[in-house]
Backbone as CSV, one residue per row, in Angstrom:
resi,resn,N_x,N_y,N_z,CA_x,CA_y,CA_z,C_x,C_y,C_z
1,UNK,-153.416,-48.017,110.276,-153.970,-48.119,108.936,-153.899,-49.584,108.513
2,UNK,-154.914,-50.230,108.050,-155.107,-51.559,107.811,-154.269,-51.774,106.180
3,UNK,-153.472,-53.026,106.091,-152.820,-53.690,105.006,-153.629,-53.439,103.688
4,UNK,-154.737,-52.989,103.717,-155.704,-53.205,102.477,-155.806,-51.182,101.989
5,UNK,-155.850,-50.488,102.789,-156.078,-49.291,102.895,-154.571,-48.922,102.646
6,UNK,-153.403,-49.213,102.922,-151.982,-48.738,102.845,-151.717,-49.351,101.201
7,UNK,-152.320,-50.412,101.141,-152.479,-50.467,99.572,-153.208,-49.837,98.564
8,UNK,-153.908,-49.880,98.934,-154.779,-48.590,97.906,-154.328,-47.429,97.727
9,UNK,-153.754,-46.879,99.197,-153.157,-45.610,98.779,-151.932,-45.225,97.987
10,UNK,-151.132,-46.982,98.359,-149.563,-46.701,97.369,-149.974,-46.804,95.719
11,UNK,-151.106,-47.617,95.507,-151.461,-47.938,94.130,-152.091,-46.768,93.738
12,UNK,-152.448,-45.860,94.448,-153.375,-44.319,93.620,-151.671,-42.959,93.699
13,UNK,-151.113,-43.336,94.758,-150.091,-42.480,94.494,-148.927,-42.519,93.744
14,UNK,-149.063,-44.175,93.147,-147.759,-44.563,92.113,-148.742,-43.977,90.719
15,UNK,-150.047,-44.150,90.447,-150.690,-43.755,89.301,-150.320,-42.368,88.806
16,UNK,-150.632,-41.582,90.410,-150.497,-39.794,90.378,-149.083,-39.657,89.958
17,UNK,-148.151,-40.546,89.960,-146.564,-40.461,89.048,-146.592,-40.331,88.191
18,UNK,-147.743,-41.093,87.115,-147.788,-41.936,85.889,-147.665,-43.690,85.547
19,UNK,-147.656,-43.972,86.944,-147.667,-45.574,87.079,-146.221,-46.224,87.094
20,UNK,-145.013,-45.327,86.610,-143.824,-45.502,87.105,-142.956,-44.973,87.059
21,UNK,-141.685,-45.726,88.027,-140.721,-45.198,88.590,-139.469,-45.765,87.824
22,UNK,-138.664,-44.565,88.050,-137.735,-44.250,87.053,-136.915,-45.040,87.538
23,UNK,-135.965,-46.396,86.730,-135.305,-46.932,87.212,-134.214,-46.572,88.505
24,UNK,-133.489,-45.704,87.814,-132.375,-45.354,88.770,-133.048,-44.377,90.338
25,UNK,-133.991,-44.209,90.275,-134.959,-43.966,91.369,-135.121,-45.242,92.464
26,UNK,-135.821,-46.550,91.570,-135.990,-47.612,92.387,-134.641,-48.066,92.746
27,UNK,-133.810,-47.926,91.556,-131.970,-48.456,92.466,-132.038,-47.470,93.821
28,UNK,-132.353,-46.329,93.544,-131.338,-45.519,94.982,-132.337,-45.338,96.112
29,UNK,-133.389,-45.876,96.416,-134.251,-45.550,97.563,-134.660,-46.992,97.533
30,UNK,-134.547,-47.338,99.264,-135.206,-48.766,99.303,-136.541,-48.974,99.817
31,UNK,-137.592,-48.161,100.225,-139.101,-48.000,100.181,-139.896,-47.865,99.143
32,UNK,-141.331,-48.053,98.551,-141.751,-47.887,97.725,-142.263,-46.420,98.036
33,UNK,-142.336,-46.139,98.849,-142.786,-44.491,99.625,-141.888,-43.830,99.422
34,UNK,-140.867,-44.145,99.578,-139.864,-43.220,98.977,-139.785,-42.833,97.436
35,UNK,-139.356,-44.345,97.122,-139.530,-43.687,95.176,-140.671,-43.427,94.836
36,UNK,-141.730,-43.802,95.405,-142.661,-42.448,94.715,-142.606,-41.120,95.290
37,UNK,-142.314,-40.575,96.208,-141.753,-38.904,96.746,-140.857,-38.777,95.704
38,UNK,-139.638,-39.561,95.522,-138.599,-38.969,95.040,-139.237,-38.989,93.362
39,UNK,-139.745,-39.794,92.703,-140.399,-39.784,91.384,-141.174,-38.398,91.385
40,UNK,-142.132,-38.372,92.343,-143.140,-37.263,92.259,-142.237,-35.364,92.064
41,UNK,-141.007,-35.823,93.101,-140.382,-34.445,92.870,-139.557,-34.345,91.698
42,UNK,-139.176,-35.592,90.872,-138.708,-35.746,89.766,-139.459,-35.030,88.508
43,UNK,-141.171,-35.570,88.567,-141.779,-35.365,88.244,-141.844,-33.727,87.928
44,UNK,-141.975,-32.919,89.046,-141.942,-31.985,89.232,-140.963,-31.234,88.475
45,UNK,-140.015,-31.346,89.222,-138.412,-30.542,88.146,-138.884,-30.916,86.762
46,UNK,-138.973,-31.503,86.213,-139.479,-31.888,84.816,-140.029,-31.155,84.451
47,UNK,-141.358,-31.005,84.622,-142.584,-30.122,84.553,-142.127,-28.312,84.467
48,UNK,-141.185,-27.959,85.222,-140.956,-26.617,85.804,-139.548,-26.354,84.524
49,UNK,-138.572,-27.610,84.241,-137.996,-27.404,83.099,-138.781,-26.956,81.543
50,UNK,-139.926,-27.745,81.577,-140.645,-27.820,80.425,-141.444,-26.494,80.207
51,UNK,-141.975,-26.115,81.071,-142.430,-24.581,81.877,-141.427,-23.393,81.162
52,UNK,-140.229,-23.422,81.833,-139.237,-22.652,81.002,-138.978,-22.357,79.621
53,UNK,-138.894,-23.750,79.270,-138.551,-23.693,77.549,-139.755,-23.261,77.133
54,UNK,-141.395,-23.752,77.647,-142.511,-23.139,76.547,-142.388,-21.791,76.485
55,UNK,-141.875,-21.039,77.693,-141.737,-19.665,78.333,-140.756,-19.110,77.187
56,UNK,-139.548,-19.560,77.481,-138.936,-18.906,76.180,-139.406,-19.270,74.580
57,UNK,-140.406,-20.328,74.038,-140.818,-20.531,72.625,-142.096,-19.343,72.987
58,UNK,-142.755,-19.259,73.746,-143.948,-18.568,73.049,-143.788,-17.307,74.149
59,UNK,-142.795,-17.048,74.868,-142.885,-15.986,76.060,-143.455,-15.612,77.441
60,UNK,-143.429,-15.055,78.179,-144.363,-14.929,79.645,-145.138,-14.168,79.597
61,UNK,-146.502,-14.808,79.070,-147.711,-13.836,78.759,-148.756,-13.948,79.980
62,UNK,-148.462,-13.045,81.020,-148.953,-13.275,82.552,-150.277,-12.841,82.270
63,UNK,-151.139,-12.362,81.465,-152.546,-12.074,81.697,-153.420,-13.029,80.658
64,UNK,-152.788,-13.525,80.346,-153.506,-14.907,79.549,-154.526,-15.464,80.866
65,UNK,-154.396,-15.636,81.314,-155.018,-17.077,82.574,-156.311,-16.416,83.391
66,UNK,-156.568,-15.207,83.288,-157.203,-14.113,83.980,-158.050,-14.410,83.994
């Protein structure tokens, strides 16, 4: 993969984060490939916390989405 193409792809997959990485992320991983995996699954748990709580404010209304 050419220097120009390995860039493009780290610059579209740091965006798909939100454009950044959580400090103590960039302290504990020394690749930029890494802290964005580890951001992205950060990302994630986040998302799946936030998931929960709307779940318990408005409930698990499974045929909404149908």
């Amino acid at each position: 993969m050419s220097t120009a193409t390995l860039d493009n792809n780290l610059n579209r997959a740091l965006e798909l984060v939100g454009g950044v990485i959580d400090p103590e992320i960039a302290e504990t991983y020394p690749s930029i490939e890494a802290r964005i995996l580890a951001q992205a699954l950060e990302n994630v748990e986040l998302a799946e916390r936030r998931l929960r709580e709307i779940q318990k404010l408005v409930g698990d209304i499974d045929g909404v989405f149908v």
